[in-house]
N, C-alpha and C positions, 0 to 999 in steps of 0.2 A: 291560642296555642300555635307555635310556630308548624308550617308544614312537614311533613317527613321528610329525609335527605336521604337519597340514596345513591351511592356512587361504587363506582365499580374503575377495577384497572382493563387494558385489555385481556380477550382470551388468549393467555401465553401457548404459542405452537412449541411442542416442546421434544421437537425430532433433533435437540441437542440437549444439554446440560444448560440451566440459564446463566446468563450471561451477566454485565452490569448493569445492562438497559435495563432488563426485567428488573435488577435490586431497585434502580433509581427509582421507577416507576410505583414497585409497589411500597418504598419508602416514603415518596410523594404521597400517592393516596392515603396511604395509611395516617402519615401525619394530616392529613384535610379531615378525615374522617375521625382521629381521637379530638382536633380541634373542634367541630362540631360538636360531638357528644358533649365537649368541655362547655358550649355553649349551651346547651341544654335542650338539643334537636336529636328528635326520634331519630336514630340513623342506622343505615343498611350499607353495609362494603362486601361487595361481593369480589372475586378476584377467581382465576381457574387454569384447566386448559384446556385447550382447541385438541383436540387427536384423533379428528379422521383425515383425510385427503391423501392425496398422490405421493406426497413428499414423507408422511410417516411411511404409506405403505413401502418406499422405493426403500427408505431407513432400514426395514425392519428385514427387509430379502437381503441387502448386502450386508446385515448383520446375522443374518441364518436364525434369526427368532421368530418368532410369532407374532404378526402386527401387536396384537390387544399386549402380547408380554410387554413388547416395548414399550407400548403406551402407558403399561402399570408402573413400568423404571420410571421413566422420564415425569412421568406427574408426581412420583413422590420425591426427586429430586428437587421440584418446584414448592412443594408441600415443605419440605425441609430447609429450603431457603426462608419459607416465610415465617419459618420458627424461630430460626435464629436468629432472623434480622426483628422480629417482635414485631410482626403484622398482625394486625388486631380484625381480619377480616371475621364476617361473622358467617360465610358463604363460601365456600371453596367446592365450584363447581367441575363437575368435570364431561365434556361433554359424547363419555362412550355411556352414561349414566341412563338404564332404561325410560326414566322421567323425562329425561332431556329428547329421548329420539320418539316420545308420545309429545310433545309440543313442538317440535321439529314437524313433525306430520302436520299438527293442527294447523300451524301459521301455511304452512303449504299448500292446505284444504283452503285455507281460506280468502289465497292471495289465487289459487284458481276458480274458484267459486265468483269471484268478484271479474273474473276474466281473464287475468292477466298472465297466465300460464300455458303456452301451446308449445307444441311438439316440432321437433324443425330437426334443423342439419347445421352442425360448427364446424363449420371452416377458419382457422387464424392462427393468431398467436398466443400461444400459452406460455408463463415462466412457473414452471415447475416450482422452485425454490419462494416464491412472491403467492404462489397457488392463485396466478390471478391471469386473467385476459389482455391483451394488448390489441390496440388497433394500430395499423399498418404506421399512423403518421405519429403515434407515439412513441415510436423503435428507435434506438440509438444505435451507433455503429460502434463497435469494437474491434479490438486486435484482427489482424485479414479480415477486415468487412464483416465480418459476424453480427449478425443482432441479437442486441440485448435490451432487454425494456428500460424504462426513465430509472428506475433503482441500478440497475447493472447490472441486472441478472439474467442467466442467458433464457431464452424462449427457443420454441419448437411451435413447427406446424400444426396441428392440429386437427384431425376432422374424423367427426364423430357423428351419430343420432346422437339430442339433445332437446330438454328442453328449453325455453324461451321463456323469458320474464319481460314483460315490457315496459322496459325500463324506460324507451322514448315518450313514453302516453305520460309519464312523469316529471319530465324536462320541465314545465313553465309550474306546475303545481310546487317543485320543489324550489323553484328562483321565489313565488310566493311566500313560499315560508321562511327563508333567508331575506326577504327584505321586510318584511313583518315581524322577524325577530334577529333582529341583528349580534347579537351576544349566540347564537344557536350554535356559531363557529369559532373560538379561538385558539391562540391568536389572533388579528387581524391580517396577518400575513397569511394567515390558512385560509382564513374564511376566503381572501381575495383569490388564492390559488384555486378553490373548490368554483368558485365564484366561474372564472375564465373556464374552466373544463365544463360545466353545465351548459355554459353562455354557447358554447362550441358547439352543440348537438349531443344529444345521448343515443345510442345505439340500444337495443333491446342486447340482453344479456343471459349468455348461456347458465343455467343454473344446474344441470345431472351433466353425469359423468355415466359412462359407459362399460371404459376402460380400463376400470377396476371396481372393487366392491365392497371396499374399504372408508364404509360413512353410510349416514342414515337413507334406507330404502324409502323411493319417491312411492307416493300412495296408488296403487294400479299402475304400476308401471315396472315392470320384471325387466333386471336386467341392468336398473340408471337407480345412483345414488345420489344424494345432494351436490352440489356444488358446496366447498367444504363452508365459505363464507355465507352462505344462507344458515348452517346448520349454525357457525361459528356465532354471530351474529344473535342470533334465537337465545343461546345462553342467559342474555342479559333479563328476559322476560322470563326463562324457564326458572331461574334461581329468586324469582318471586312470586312463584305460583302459578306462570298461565300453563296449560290453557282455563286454570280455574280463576279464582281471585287475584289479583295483585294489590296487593294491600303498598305497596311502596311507589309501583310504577308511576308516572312516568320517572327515569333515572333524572337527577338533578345533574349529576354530569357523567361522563364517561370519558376516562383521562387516559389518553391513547398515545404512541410515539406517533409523529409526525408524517415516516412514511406509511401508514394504513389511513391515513385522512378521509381518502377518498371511499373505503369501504362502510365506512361511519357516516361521513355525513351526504353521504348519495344514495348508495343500496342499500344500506340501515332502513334510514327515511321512508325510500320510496316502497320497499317491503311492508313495513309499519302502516303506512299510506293506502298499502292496497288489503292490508288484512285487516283494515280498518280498528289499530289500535295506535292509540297516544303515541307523538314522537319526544325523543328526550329533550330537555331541557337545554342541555349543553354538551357540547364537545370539544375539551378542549387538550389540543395536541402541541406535545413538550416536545424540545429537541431531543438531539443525540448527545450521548457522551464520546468525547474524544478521549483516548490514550496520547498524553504531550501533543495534544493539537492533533492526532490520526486518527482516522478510524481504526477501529480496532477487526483485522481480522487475523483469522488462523496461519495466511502462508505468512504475516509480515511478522508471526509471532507475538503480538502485543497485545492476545487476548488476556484478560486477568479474573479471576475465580471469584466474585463477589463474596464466594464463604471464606476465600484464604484474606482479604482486604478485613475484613469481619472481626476473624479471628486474630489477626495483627496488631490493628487500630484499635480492636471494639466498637461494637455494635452503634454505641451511641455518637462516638467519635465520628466515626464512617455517617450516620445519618445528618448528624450534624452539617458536616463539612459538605454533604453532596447539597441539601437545603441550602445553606448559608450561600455556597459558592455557587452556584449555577441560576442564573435566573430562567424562575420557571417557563418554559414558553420556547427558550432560544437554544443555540445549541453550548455545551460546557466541555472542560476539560477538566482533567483528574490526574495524578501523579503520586506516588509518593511522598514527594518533597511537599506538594501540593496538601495533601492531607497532614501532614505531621504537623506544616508548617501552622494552618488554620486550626487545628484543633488544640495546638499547644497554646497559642496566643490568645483564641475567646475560652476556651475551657479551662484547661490548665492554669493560666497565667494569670485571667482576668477574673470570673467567676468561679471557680473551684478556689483559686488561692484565695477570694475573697472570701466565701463561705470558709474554705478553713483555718482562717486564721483568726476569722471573728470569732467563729465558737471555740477554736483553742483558747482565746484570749477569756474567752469568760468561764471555760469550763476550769480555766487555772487562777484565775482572780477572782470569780464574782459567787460559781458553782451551780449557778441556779438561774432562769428567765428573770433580766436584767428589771430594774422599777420604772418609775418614772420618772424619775430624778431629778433634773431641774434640764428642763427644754430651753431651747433655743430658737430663732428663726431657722438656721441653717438646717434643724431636722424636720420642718414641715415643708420647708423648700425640697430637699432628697425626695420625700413622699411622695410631694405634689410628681420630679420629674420621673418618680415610677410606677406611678398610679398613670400618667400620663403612657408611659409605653407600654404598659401590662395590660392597660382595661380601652387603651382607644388604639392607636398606632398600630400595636402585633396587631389585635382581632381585625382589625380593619381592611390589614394589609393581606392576612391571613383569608379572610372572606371573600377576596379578587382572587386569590392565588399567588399573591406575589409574597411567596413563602422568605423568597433574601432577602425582599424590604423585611418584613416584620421582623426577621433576625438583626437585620441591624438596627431596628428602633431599639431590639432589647437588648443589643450590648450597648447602644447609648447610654442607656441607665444602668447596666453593669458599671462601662466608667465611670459614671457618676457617681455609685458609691466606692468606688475608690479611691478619685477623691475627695470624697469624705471622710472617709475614713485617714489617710495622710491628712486633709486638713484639720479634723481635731483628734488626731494621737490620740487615741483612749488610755497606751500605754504611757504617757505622759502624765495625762490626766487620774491616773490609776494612785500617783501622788501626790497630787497638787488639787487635785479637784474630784473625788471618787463622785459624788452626788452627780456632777456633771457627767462624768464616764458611765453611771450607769443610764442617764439618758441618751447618749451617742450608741451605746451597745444596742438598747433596747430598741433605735430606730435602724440600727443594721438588721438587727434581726428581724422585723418587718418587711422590712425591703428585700434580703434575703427569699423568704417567704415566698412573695408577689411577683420575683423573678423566677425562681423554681416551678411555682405555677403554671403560670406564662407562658414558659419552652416547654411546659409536658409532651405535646404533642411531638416535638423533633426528637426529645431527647427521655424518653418514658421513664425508663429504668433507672438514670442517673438524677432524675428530678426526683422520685419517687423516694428514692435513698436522701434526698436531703431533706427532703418534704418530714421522713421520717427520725431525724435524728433533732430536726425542730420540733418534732411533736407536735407539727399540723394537723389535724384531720382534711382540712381543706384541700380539695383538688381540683373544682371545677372551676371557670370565671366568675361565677356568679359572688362566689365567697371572698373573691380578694378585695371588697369592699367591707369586708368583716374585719376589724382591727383588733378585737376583741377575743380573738381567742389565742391573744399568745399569755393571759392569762390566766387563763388551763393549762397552759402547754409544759409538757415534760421534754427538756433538752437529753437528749443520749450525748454519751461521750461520742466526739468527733473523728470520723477516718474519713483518708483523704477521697474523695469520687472520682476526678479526673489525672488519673497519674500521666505525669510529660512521657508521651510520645516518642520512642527515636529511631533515624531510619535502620531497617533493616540491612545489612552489610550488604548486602549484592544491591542493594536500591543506593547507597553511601558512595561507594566507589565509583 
């Protein structure tokens, strides 16, 4: 029996409205996570949010509310994101959760118990906005000489009573385990990134906070809260039991954006390391979405509502397009024109008109799941090239992560049955040869099938709906080697799934 899989997005800090990142992200997971299941792997998707530190607290005074009110907004705007865009997590954590700040404690007890916790004084760099530390040589210069840390976000001095984690006593242990497991970090590009900052020296690392009191209380210690990334961090184990069982630990991966790299696979680890529990499997960190090649912030105006994209495109469209187009790993861009354009051409055009217009054709000529009628080589050639992209290629490709290969293996076979379907005209053959036409129909409808299948994971709701109008029961990989139950199968009258896309006038102009 294959191992359990348990995979998690990051903990989304959610002192905004989310964003596209967060959609991309928990779109990715989510499709990794129904692909497994489809596999037939015990699976765990946890996803949440982060809501203590300096940056909600600062939120929630220049909005005149109540830290914990905002925290309760903001997390169910993330909550509602993940309804609509059909994330299938089975853990929606959130970390002001009394559970969460009783193993928040534990790992704490345990990571001083083992030594590595003392009492000291910080003096540095802190970015508010990053909720993270900088040392002197990793500060960048901005507008009049200002510093800002390597993200570009501004910092402040800092100096406080703090605790200390010693993160230096962990330098070579954690180069250990990066070269003993080399997959532990991707990309390749990351791992090399994470690689040079270890290689450089680790400094022990402030973990409480003083200065406010907003996040989980350190254990005997009146006054100092967590540093938020310790607490943040802690999620991942809390949302499977510790400090009790963890029936899923260690995570199979943990699928992060690229700038929190460093929080994952350094202070993650070296935490885990000292409270002597399993480190994850994998980490692996995606790019950024650009808006037409920019980043997307609020003064250039180019932010855009992942629920209004949603609601425009649809759900499945919008997943699709972000899958297909962006290779997972590197950084991608996104547009309008961009979406319409890719959703109209693989959905709309190539597979939606192919599903409907082969079940038009039969639901008005034949009426019923087509016979056997008299085959040909050219319908076990079709099989072979979709049996070929459904049960090896996708899954394959799907299992590295490389979600836009496997989308494009299966619209290779998408073209494929269309042309097939032009090369023997069924409506041709509907009077020249019906016997032959009902064996052309009957291996579209297969193929159909084993396509629909296939993409469950990108595109749920719109496979699901065709899954059901074929009167498949089949949904997992395991069964698209079952030829045999078309049948049984009851065809439903056909409506269309992928209606053509068009841009909205202000995106037009």
């Amino acid at each position: 029996m294959a191992e359990p899989f348990y995979i998690t997005t990051a903990i989304a800090y959610p002192n905004g409205r989310p964003h596209i990142g967060h959609a991309y992200e928990a779109i990715a997971t989510d499709a990794i996570a129904r692909f497994q299941r489809m596999m037939g792997r015990d699976t765990f998707f946890l996803t949440g949010t982060d809501e203590h530190g300096l940056k909600m607290a600062q939120t929630a005074r220049d909005r005149g509310v109540e830290t914990k009110a905002l925290a309760d907004e903001m997390s169910g705007y993330f909550q509602e994101m993940d309804r609509v865009l059909n994330i299938s997590y089975d853990r929606f954590i959130r970390t002001t959760e009394p559970a969460h700040h009783e193993a928040s404690r534990a790992i704490w007890q345990a990571m001083e118990a083992n030594g590595d916790l003392y009492l000291g004084r910080y003096e540095g760099w802190y970015s508010v906005r990053d909720e993270a530390f900088y040392d002197e040589k990793e500060l960048i210069e901005g507008e009049g000489g200002a510093n800002l840390s390597p993200q570009g976000t501004p910092v402040e001095w800092t100096v406080e009573e703090t605790w200390f984690f010693r993160l230096s006593k962990y330098q070579q242990p954690l180069l250990d385990h990066y070269a003993s497991n080399p997959n532990f970090i991707r990309p390749e590009s990351r791992r090399n990134e994470v690689l040079r900052f270890v290689e450089g020296g680790l400094a022990d690392l402030s973990v409480s906070r003083t200065s406010f009191d907003w996040g989980v209380k350190v254990p005997g210690a009146d006054g100092h809260v967590m540093y938020v990334w310790v607490d943040a961090l802690t999620s991942y184990i809390t949302g499977v039991g510790y400090p009790g069982a963890m029936n899923y630990w260690p995570a199979t991966f943990h699928i992060i954006g690229k700038d929190i790299t460093r929080f994952h696979t350094v202070y993650w680890p070296a935490f885990l390391m000292s409270a002597g529990i399993a480190l994850p499997k994998r980490v692996f960190a995606h790019g950024f979405l650009l808006h037409r090649g920019e980043k997307m912030s609020k003064s250039t105006g180019n932010v855009v509502d992942p629920m209004e994209l949603a609601e425009r495109y649809g759900v499945d469209a919008l997943r699709y397009f972000l899958l297909r187009e962006v290779v997972f790993g590197q950084d991608g861009s996104y547009s309008d024109e961009a979406i319409v354009t890719r959703a109209n051409a693989d959905l709309a055009n190539s597979f939606g008109n192919l599903a409907q217009r082969v079940l038009s054709f039969i639901a008005k000529n034949v009426g019923h799941v087509p016979g056997e009628g008299r085959p040909e080589p050219a319908d076990a050639e079709l099989l072979t090239i979709v049996a070929k992209a459904t049960r090896e290629e996708l899954p394959e490709a799907f299992e590295r992560l490389a979600l836009s290969e496997g989308c494009e293996a299966w619209m290779r076979a998408v073209f494929a049955c269309n042309q097939y379907v032009d090369a023997q005209a069924p409506w041709t053959l509907r009077k020249t040869d019906p016997e032959r036409m009902e064996a052309v129909l009957r291996t579209l409808v297969l193929a159909i099938r084993d396509l629909a299948i296939a993409i469950r994971p990108i595109i749920p709701a719109s496979a699901d709906k065709l899954l059901d109008m074929l009167g498949a029961s089949g949904r997992v990989y395991a069964e698209l080697a079952d030829r045999n139950w078309i049948d049984s199968a009851q065809l439903q009258p056909p409506s269309p799934i992928f209606p053509r896309l068009e841009l909205p006038a202000e995106a037009a102009s």
